[in-house]
C-alpha positions in Angstrom: 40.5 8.1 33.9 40.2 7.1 30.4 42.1 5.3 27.9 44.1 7.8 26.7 44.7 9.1 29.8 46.3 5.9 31.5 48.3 5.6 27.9 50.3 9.7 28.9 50.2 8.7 32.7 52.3 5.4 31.0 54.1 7.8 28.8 55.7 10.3 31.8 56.7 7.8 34.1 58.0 5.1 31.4 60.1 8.2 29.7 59.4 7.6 25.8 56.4 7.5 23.6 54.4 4.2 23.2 53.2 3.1 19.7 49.4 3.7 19.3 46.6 3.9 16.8 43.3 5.5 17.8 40.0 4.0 16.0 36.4 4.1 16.9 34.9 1.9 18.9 34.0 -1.7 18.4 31.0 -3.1 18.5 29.9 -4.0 21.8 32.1 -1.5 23.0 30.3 0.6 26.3 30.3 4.6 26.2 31.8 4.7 29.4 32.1 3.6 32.7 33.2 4.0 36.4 35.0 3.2 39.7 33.8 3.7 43.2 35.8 2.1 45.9 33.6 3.4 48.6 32.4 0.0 49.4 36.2 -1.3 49.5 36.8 1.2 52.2 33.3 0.1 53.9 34.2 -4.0 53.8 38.2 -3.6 53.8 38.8 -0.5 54.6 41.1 -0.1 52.1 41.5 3.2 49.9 43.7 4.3 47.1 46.9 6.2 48.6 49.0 6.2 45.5 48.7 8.1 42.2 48.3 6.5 39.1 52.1 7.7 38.4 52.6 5.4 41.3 51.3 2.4 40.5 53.2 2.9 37.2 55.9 3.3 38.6 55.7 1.0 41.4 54.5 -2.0 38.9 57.4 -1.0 36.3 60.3 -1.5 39.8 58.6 -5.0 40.4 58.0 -6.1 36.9 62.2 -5.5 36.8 62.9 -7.5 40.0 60.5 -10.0 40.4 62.0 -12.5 38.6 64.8 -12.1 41.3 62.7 -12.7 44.1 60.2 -15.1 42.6 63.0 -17.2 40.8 60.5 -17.6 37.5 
């Protein structure tokens, strides 16, 4: 998933646009990368079972009530 990507996932779930500016890398900056959670699943057995909508979504609900249930 890339940048821009994660920004519209962001954008459908949260309802409204988010203010951006696109430039060219930085220096430093890698071309790319990627994920493989093949070894979580090996060691943990753990795998992904939620969209990235989800996880939006899921981190926007708690970022609302955990000051509720954390008391800070």
């Amino acid at each position: 998933m890339t940048v821009r990507e994660l920004v519209t996932a962001f954008e459908k779930v949260y309802g409204q646009t988010i203010n951006k500016r696109e430039s060219g890398p930085r220096p430093g900056d890698v071309a790319g990368s990627y994920t493989n959670a093949d070894k979580a699943y090996r060691l943990l057995h753990w795998k992904a079972e939620l969209s990235i909508e989800q996880g939006i979504a899921d981190a926007l609900k708690w970022g609302e009530i955990r000051q509720q249930i954390l008391k800070f």
